[in-house]
C-alpha positions in Angstrom: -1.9 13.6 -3.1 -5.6 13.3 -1.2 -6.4 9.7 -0.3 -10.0 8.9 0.6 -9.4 6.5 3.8 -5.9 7.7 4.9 -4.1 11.0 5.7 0.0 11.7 4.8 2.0 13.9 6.2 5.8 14.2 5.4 8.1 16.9 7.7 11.9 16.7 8.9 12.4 14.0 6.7 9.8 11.7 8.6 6.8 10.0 6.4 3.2 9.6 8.5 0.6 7.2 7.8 -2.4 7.6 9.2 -5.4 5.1 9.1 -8.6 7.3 8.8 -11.8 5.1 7.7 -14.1 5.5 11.2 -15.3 3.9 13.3 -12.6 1.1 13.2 -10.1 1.8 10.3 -11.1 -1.7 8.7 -8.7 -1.9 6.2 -10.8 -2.5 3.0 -9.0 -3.6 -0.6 -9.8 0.5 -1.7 -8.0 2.0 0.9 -5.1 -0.8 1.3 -4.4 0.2 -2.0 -4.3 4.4 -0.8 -2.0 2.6 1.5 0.4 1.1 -1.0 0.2 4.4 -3.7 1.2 6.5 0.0 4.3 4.2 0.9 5.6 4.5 -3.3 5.1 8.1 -2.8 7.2 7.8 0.7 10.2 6.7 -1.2 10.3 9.4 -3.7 10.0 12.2 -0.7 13.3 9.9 0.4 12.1 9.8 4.2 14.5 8.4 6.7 11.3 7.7 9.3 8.0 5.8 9.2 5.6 6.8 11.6 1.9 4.7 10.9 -1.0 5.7 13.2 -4.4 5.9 13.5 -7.6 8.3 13.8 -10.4 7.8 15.7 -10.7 4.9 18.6 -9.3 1.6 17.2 -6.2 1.6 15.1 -7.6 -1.2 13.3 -9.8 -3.7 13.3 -8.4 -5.9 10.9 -9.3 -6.4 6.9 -12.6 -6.6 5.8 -14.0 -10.1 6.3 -16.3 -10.0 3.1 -13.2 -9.5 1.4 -12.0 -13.0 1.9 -15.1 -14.3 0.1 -16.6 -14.2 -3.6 -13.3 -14.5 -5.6 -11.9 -11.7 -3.5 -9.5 -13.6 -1.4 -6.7 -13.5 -4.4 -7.0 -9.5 -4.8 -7.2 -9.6 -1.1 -4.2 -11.3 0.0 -1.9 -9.4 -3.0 -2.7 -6.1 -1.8 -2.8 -6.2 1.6 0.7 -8.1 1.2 1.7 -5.6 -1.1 1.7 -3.3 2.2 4.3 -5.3 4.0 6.2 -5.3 0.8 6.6 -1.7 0.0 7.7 -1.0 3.8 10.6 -3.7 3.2 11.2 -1.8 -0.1 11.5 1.5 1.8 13.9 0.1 3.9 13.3 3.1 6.8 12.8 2.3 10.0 9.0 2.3 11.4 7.4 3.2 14.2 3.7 2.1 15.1 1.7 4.4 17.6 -1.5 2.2 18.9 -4.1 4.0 20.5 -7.0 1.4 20.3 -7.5 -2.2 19.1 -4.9 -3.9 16.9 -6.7 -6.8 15.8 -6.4 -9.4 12.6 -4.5 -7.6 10.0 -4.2 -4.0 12.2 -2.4 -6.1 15.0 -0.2 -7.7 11.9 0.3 -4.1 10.2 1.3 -2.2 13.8 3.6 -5.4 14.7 5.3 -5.6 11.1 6.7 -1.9 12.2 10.6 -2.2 13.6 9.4 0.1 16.4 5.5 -0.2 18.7 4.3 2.4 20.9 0.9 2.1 22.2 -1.5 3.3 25.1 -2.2 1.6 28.1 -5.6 0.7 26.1 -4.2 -0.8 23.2 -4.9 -4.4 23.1 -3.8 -6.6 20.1 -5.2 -10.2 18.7 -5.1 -12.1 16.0 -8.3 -14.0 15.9 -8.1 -15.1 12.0 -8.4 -19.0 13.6 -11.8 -18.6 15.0 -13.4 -17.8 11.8 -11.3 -20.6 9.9 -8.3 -18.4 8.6 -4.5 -18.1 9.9 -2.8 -14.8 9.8 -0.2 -14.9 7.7 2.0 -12.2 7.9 1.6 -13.0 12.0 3.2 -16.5 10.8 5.8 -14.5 9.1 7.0 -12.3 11.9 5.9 -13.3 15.5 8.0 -16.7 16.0 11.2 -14.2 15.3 9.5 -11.6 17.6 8.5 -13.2 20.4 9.5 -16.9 19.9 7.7 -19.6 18.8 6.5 -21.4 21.3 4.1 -18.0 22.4 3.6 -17.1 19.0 2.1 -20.2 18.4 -0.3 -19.9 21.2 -1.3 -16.4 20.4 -2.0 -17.1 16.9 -4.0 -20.7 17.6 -5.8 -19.2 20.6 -6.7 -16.0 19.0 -6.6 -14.6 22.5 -6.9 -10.9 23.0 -4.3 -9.1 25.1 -3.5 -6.0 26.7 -1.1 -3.7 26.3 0.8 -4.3 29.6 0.7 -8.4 28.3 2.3 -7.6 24.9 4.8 -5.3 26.4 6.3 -8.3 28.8 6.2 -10.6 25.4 8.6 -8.4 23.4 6.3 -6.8 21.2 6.2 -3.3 22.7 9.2 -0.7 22.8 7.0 1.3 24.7 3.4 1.2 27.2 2.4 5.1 27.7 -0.7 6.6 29.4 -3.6 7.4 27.8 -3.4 11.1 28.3 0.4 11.0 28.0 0.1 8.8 24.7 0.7 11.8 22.1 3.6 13.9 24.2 5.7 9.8 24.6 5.1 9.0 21.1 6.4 12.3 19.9 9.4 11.4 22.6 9.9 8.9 21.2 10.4 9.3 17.8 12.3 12.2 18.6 15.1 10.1 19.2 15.2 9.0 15.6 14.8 12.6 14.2 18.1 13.8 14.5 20.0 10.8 13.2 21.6 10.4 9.4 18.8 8.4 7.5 21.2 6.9 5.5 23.1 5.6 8.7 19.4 4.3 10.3 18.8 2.4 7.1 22.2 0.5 6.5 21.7 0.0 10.4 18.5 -1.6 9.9 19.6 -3.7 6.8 22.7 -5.2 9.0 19.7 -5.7 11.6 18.1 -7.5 9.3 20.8 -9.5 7.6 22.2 -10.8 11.1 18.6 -12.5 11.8 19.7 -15.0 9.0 19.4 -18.7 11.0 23.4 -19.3 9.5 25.1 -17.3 11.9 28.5 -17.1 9.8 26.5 -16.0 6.9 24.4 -13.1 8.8 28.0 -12.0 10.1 29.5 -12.2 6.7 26.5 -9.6 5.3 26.6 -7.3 8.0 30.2 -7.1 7.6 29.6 -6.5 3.5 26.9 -3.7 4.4 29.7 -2.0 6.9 32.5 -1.9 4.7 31.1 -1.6 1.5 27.9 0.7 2.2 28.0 2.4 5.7 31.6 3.6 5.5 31.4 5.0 2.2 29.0 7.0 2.9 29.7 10.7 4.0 27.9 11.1 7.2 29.7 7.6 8.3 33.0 9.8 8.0 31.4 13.2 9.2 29.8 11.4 12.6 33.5 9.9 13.2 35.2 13.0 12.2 32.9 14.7 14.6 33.6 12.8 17.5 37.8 13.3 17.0 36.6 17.2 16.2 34.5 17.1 20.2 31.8 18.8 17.6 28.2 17.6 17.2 27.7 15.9 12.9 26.0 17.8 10.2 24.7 15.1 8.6 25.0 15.7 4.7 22.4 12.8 4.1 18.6 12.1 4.0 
């Protein structure tokens, strides 16, 4: 399928995104909607992977402010959601590479992903406040990320910060050179690509599950999504089998 402001590409069983409306890959209502037609069409290709990057030199700027006003807010907020949505409903562990500005509802859309690379000239804000707006999807996800107390004054403050400053509050895996960025990002998820999907997602869902404030409870689902999904599946017995056998899995899988 052609898309008009982004760019799919699907190999190894890996699903990539990639933001393409220059100069700033504002993310307009028109192409957030290319954006929830390409992560649908994701989970029919069955990827185990999520990779969502950008072209040119920001990886967003945010969504369009005119697109808050004149009755638009409504459409606004239910596809641009709808994004976050269809990446739960995936359920594949993602990987963000930021090569440029995260900002507003790019910085929400790159931190939303389970994994973050970026370039030592990444910076990410969310400066919804100082135009009389709150992120919400930031509101969502930072306290969990990176606690509340700082997630609070990043979202109040609508500070910009650097790379290096987001990678010593939790929000990075990962802070590469600029002309390193592309050969550490492919490292990266390189160490993903020769994993059973199946095996990442249940993994992901227990993640998930054990975030759950009643601790019991988190324990009690992870140990439901271990016994009654992870070891009936078939690479769950082939990578143990493969271990007793001293023999690398062949994972049967996607």
């Amino acid at each position: 399928m052609s898309y008009k402001h982004i760019q799919t590409e699907v190999a190894n069983g890996i699903g990539t995104l990639i933001l393409n409306r220059p100069p700033l890959n504002v993310l307009n209502i028109e192409m957030m909607e290319e954006m929830n037609k390409a992560l649908e069409a994701f989970g029919s290709e069955k990827i185990r992977l999520l990779v969502i990057k950008a072209a040119g030199k920001a990886f967003s700027a945010g969504v369009d402010v005119s697109e808050h006003m004149g009755g638009l807010a409504d459409k606004m907020i239910e596809v641009f959601h709808g994004i976050f949505r269809a990446m739960d409903k995936l359920a594949v562990p993602s990987i963000a590479l930021v090569n440029g500005a995260a900002l507003g509802g790019g910085c929400e859309l790159a931190l939303y992903c389970d994994m973050v690379v970026a370039s030592e000239r990444s910076k990410f804000g969310q400066p919804e406040i100082q135009v009389g707006v709150f992120p919400p999807i930031a509101a969502l996800v930072l306290p969990r990320i990176m606690g509340w107390k700082k997630a609070m004054e990043f979202i109040l403050s609508g500070e910009t910060i650097g790379a290096q400053a987001a990678y010593q509050m939790g929000l990075l895996n990962l802070v590469a050179p600029v002309d390193a960025f592309a050969d550490e990002a492919e490292k990266f998820i390189n160490k993903f690509s020769n994993l059973s999907g199946i095996v990442m997602r249940l993994t992901r869902k227990a993640f998930f599950a054990g975030l759950d404030d009643d601790v019991e409870k988190g324990l009690e689902s992870i140990e439901k999504i271990y016994l009654r999904e992870l070891m009936k599946t078939a690479d769950a017995q082939e990578g143990l089998q493969s271990f007793l056998d001293k023999r690398k899995p062949e994972w049967k899988e996607r």
